[in-house]
N, C-alpha and C positions, 0 to 999 in steps of 0.2 A: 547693748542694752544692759542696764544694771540690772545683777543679780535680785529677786526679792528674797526678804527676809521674815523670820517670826518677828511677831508683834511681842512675844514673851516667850519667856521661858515655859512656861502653865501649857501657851499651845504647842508647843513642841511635843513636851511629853505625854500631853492628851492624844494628840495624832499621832503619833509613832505607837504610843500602846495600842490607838485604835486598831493602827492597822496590823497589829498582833492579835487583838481580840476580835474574836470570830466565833461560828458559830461549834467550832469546834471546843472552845472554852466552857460551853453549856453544856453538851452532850458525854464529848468523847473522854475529858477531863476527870471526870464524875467519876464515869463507868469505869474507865482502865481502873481508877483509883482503888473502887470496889471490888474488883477482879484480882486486884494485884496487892492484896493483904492491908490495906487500909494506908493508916499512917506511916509503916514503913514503905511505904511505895512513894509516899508522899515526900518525907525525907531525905530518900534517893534522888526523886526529881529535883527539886532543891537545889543538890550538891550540883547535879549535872547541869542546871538551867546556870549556875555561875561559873562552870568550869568550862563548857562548852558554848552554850549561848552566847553570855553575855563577850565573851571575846570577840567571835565572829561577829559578830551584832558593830562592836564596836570599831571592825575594819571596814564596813559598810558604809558607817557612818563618818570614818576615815577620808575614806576615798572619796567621799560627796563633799567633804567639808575641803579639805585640802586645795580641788579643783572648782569647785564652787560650780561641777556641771551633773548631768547626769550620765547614766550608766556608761553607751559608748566614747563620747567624746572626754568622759573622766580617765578612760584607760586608755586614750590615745594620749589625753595629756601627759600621763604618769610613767607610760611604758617608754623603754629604750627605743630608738630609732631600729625598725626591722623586727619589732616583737608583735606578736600578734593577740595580746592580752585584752586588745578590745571585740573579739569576738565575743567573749564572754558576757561583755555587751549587750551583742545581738541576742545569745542567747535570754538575758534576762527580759528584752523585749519581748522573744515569743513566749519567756515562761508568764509575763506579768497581762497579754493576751490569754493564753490557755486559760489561764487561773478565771478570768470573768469570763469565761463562755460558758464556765459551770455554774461561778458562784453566785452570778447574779440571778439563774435561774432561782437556786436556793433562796438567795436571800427574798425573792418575788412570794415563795412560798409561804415567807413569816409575815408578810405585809399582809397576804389574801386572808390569813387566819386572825391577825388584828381586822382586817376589815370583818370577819365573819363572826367574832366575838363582841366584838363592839356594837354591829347592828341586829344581835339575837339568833344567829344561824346554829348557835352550838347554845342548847340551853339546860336547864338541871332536870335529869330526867333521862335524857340521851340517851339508849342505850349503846354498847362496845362496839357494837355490831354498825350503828349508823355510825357512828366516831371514825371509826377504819372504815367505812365508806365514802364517807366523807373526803379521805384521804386518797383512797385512790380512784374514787372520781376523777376528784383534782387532775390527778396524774392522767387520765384518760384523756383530757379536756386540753387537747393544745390552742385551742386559743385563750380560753382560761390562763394557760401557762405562759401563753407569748405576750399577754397582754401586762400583765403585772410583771412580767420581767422587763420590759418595755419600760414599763414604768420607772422600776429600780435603776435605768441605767441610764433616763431623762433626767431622773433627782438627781446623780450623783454627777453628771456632766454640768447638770445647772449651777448646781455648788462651786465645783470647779472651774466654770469659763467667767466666775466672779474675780476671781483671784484670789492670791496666797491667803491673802492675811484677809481678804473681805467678805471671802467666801470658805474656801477650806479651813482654816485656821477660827474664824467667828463661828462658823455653825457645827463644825466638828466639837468644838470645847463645849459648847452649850447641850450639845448631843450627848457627847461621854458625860458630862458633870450629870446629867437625866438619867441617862444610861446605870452611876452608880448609886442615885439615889436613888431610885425603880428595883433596883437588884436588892439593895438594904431593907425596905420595904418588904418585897418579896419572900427574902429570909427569913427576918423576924413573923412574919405572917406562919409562915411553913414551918416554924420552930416551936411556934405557939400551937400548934394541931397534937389530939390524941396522938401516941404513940411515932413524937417525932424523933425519940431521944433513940428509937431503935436506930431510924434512920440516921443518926448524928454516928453510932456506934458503926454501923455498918461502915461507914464513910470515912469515919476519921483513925480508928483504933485499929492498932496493929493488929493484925489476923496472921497470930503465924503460923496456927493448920494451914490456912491459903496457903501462905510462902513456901509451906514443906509438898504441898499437892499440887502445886504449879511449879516449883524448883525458881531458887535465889535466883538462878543467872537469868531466867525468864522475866523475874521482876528487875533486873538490872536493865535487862536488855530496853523492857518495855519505857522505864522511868526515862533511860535514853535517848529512845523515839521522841518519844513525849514533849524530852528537856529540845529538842533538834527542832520537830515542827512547828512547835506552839509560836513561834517567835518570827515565822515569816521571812528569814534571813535565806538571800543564796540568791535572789531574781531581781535584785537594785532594790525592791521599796521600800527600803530604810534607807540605802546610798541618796535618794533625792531629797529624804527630808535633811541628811548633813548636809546637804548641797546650799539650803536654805539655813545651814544654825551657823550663830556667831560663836566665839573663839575664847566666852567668859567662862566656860563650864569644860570640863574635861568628860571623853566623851565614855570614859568605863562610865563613868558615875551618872549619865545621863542613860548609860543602857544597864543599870543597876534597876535604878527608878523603875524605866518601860518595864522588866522582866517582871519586879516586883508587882506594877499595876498589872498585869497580864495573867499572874500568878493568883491577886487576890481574888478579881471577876472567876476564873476558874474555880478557887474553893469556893467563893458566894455562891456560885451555879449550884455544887453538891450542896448547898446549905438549904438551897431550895427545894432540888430534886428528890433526894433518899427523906428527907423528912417527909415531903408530898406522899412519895411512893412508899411506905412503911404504916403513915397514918392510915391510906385506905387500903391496905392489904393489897399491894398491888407489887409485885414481883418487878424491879430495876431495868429494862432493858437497852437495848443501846440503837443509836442509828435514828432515823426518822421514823422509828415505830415507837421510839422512846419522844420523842419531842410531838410527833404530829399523832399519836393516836394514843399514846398511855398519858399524856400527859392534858390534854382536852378532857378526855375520861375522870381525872382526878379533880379537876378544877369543875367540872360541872353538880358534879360532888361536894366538894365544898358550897360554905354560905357565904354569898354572894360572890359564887363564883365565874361568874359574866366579866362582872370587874374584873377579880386575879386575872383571868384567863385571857385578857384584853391587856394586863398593864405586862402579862409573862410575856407575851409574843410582840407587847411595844417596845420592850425591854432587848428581845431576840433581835426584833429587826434594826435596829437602833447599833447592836452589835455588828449584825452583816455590813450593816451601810458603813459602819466608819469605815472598814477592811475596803468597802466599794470603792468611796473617794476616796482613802490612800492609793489605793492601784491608780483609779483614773487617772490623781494627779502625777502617778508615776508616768503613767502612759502620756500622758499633756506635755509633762517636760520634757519625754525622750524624743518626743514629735516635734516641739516647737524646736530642742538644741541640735538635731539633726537634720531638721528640713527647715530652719528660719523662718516658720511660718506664727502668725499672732498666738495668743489664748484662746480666742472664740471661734478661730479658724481649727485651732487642732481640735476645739471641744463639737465641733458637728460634726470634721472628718474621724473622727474616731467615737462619736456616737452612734455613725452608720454602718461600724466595720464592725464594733461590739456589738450591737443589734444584729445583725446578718449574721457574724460570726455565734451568736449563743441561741440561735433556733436549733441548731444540730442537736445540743442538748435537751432541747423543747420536747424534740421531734424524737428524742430516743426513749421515753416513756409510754409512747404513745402510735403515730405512726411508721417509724421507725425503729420498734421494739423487737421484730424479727432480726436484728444486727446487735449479735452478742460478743463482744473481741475478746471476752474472756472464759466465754464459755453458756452454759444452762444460768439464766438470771442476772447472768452482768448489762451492762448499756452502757451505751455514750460517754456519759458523766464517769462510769467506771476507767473508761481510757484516760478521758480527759485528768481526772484525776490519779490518777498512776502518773501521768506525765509531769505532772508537777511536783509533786508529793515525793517520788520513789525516785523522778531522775532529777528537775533543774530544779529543786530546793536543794537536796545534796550534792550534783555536780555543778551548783552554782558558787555553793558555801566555800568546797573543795578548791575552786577557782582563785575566790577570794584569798582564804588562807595562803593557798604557796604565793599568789602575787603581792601579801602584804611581809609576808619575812622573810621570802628569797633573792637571794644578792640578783637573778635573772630578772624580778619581777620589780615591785617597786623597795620594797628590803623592809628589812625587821626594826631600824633604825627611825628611819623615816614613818613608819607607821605607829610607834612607840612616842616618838615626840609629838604626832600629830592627836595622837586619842589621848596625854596626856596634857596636852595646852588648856590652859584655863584651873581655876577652881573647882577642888571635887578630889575622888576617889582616883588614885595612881596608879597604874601596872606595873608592878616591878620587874626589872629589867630581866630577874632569875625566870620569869615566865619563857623564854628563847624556846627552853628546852622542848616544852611542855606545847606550846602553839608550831613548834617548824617540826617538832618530830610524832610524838601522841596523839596531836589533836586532829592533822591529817588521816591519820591510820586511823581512826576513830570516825573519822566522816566518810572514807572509804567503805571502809564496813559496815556504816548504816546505808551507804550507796550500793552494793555488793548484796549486803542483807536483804534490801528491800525488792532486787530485782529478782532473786533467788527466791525468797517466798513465796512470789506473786506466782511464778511459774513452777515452779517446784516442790514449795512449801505444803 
């Protein structure tokens, strides 16, 4: 069966950013930012998102274009006779599973909150008090939870058992193009309030009391983090969308693009949030107390803030769901190239393994909240997410890198001509040093780092 392909270049990089922009880009982006001495934090990230991202990004995209399959059977194609490079494979299978038994719970979250802004549930007046009630109600309420996750994971299969280009590719583009015109909107809204210029300062201006009271290497480290996560690379779901792109465009320059779309949505986010939070006197904070309870709080506050508060969280969910359908469609291809089965076939059998598979999550808010793996106040979502985050983002990346420039794996040669073909931004070949020796030691130690803090830290 022929391969499909983008109907443009436009959907490629819309869906590939999508499925880097998450809800992480809203929240976590912001905050580290403000933590971590403003603009120079911002700076750093930068450096690191093209010295480290966009590389690995571009082997990903490498090894999907090359073989024109996904994750397993690209590394059987690629690997020497007797190597066992397509494990790696498997692993991206269960990390690209993991990843939705969490996320789609989350993303269920932003939908229920559009649904509850939009039909008057959150109105001006509220007080703090019902707002965080509000919220961990929700959490209380597993079928509340199971039901709009449910949901999220019904759209995102329907999307995808349309096909590439008639479903993923057509409704993703129209989604992101929303998605940034709702964000610009949202901005300028939150820029134009009393006392937003505090919040622009807090956000964007180099704070170098912070950087001397948190120490440089802390701010290195984090911007680090930051440049590694943001970008989704290590579990194939970039490797399927190369799998699908033609050979006009070189693919640095195609994961210059994505880095930079994924980068903007991030600042747009602080461009919302620290003006929001500064206008009403309300102190920055982070996590789902920052999105689902400070942030309801502010918007019911504002005038006519029913609306903002309905177009904030159409905006959020809009962002979850593209990350949704990028995975499914990862999961679609790994199913149909490995078990030769149709699109509409893999999109029911893996509608009821993700449904089945993401109640654990449902269930760990709530009836299963006495199962802490990490300790007083962790849950479900806390493992599941270490697992993805802390080990197969980085031991996937790690994977990637030695098999693209080791004479054992697929070699530095072959992966250099192939992210170079086409039109666009070049690698130069003096890169050798810097991707087979550096950039591994550097993924290591965020892999190393991350399992060390969790337990030790």
């Amino acid at each position: 069966m022929e391969r499909e392909k983008f109907q443009s270049r436009l959907g490629f990089i819309l869906i590939s950013a999508g499925c880097a922009i998450g809800i992480g880009n809203v929240w976590k982006f912001p905050y580290v930012t403000g933590q971590n001495g403003g603009g120079i934090f911002v700076l750093i990230y930068l450096l690191f998102l093209v010295i480290i991202g966009v590389p690995i990004m571009s082997m990903e995209f490498a090894v999907g274009r090359a073989t024109r399959l996904s994750g397993v059977q690209a590394f059987k194609t690629l690997e020497k006779a007797g190597q066992k490079w397509h494990l790696n494979g498997y692993m991206g299978m269960i990390g690209n599973y993991t990843l939705m038994m969490f996320y789609t719970t989350v993303a269920g979250w932003m939908l229920y909150y559009c649904y509850m802004f939009i039909t008057g549930k959150f109105y001006s007046g509220m007080d703090t008090t019902a707002v965080s009630d509000t919220f961990f109600g929700m959490l209380g309420e597993p079928y509340i939870m199971a039901f709009w996750m449910l949901v999220v994971v019904l759209l995102g299969f329907m999307v995808c058992s349309l096909g590439l280009r008639n479903g993923v590719e057509r409704i993703t583009k129209w989604m992101m193009l929303t998605l940034l015109i709702l964000i610009s909107i949202l901005a300028i809204h939150c820029l134009r309030q009393d006392g937003a210029m505090e919040g622009l300062k807090f956000f964007l201006v180099p704070d170098w009391s912070k950087v001397q009271e948190i120490g440089l290497a802390n701010v290195v480290l984090a911007a680090m983090n930051q440049s590694f996560f943001t970008l989704s690379i290590g579990i194939g779901a970039m490797q399927i969308f190369g799998s699908y792109l033609g050979r006009e465009h070189s693919l640095v320059g195609e994961s210059i693009q994505i880095a930079a779309l994924d980068t903007l949505v991030a600042v747009m986010s602080g461009l919302i949030i620290f003006p929001a939070c500064f206008s009403f006197g309300v102190e920055p904070g982070s996590g789902p107390g920052l999105v689902f309870v400070t942030l309801p709080n502010i918007f019911n506050n504002m005038s006519g803030g029913r609306i903002w508060g309905a177009l904030f969280f159409v905006f959020l969910f809009f962002a979850a769901l593209s990350t949704v359908i990028a995975v499914f469609e990862n999961i679609m291809a790994m199913s149909m190239d490995n078990f030769g089965i149709g699109r509409k076939k893999a999109a029911v059998i893996n509608f009821l393994i993700i449904a089945v598979c993401s109640l654990p999550c449902v269930l760990g808010f709530n009836l299963w909240s006495g199962f802490m793996p990490f300790g007083e106040g962790s849950n479900i979502m806390d493992l599941e997410d270490f697992i993805v985050s802390n080990l197969m983002l980085p031991g996937g990346s790690l994977c990637y890198l030695i098999f693209c420039v080791h004479k054992k794996g697929w070699g530095f040669k072959n992966w250099l001509q192939e992210a170079n073909t086409g039109e666009g931004v070049k690698m130069p070949a003096w890169v050798r040093l810097w991707v087979s020796v550096f950039l591994p030691c550097i993924v290591l130690f965020l892999l190393l780092y991350g399992i060390w803090s969790k337990f030790f830290g």
